[in-house]
C-alpha positions as CSV (number, residue, x, y, z in Angstrom):
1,X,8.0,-0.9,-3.7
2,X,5.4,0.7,-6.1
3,X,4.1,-3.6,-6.6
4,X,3.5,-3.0,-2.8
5,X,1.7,-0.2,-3.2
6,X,0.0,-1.6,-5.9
7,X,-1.0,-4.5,-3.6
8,X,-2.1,-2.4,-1.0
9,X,-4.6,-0.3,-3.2
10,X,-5.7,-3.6,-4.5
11,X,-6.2,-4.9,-0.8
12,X,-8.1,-1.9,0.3
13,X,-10.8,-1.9,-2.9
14,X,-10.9,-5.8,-2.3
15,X,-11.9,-5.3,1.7
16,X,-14.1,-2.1,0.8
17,X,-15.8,-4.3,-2.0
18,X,-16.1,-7.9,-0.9
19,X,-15.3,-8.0,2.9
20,X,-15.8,-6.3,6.2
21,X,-13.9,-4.8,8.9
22,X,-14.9,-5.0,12.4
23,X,-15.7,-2.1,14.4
24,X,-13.2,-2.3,16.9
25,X,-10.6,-2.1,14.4
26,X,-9.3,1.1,13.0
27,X,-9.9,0.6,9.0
28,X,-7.0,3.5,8.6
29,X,-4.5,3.1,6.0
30,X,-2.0,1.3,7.7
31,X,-4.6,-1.6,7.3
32,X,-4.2,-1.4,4.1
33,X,-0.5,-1.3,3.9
34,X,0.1,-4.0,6.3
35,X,-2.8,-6.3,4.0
36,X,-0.8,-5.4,0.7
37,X,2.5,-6.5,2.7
38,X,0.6,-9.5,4.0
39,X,-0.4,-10.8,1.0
40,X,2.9,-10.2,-1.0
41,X,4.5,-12.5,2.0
42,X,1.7,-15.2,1.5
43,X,2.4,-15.4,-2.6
44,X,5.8,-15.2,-2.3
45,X,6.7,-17.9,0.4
46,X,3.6,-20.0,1.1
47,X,2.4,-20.0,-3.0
48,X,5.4,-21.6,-4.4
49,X,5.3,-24.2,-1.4
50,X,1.8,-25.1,-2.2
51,X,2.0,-24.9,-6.0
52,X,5.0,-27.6,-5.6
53,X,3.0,-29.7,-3.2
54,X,0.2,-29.8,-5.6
55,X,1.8,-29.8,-8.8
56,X,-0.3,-33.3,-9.8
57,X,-3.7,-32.1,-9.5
58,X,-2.1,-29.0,-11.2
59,X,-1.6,-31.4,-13.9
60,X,-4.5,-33.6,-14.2
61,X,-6.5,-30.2,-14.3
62,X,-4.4,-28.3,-17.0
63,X,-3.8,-25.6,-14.6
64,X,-7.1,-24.8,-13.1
65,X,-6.3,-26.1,-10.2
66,X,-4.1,-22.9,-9.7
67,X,-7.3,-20.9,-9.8
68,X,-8.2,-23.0,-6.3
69,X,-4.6,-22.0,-5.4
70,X,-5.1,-18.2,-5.7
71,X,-8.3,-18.1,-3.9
72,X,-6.7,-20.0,-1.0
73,X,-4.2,-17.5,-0.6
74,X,-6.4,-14.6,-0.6
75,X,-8.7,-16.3,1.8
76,X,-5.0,-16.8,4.0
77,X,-4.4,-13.6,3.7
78,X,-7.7,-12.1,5.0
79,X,-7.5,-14.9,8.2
80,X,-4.2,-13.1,9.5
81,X,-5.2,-10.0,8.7
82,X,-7.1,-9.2,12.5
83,X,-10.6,-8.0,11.9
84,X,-11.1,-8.2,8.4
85,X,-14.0,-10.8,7.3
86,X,-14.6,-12.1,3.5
87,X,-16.3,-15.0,2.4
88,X,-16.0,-17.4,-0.6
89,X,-17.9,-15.3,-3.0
90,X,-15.7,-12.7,-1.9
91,X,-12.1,-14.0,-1.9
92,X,-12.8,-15.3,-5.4
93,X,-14.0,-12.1,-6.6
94,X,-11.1,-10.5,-4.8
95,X,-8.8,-13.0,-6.1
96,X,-10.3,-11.8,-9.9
97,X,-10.2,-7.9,-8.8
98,X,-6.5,-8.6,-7.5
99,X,-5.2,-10.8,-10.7
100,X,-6.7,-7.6,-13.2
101,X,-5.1,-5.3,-11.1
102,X,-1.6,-7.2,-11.5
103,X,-2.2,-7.7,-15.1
104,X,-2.9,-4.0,-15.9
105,X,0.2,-3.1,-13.7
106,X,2.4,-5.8,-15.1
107,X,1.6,-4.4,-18.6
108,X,2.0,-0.4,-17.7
109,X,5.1,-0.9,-15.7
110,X,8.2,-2.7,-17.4
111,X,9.9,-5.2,-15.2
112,X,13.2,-4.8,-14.9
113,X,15.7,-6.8,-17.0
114,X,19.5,-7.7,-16.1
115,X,21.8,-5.9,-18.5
């Protein structure tokens, strides 16, 4: 729940920095919390699908191709999200705002361990 949350926050200063948000829509914070959920969905089920599919040029690139990866699936997530523009520049700069903000998390908050 609180790596939702954290996702969420990450979204919003992501969309507020890099992207747009069309007038029509209501940029409330249930944007925000459906964009955090949104992109937790997209890494969890579509990244380990596409990582698999291109584990070769995974390979043959020593893992940068993973970089290409990430920025895919924030660009995915900003297309479902209704509304919401980004561009290149921005979804790789998101995708560098997003993987900080994980990092920083990942190191403050212990994950939890099986006893």
């Amino acid at each position: 729940m609180l790596r939702w949350l954290i996702s969420s926050a990450g979204m919003w200063l992501v969309i507020n920095l890099f992207g747009s948000i069309d007038a029509n829509v209501s940029g409330g914070v249930w944007l925000y919390v459906v964009a955090g959920l949104v992109l937790s969905l997209v890494n969890s089920i579509v990244r380990p699908l596409v990582t698999l599919l291109s584990l070769p040029m995974i390979i043959l690139s020593m893992g940068v191709f993973t970089i290409l990866i990430n920025i895919a699936m924030m660009a995915l997530t900003i297309w479902i999200l209704p509304g919401v523009h980004i561009d290149l520049i921005g979804a790789v700069l998101g995708t560098l705002t997003i993987s900080v903000l994980n990092g920083l998390v990942n190191l403050i908050v212990p994950s939890r361990q099986p006893e």
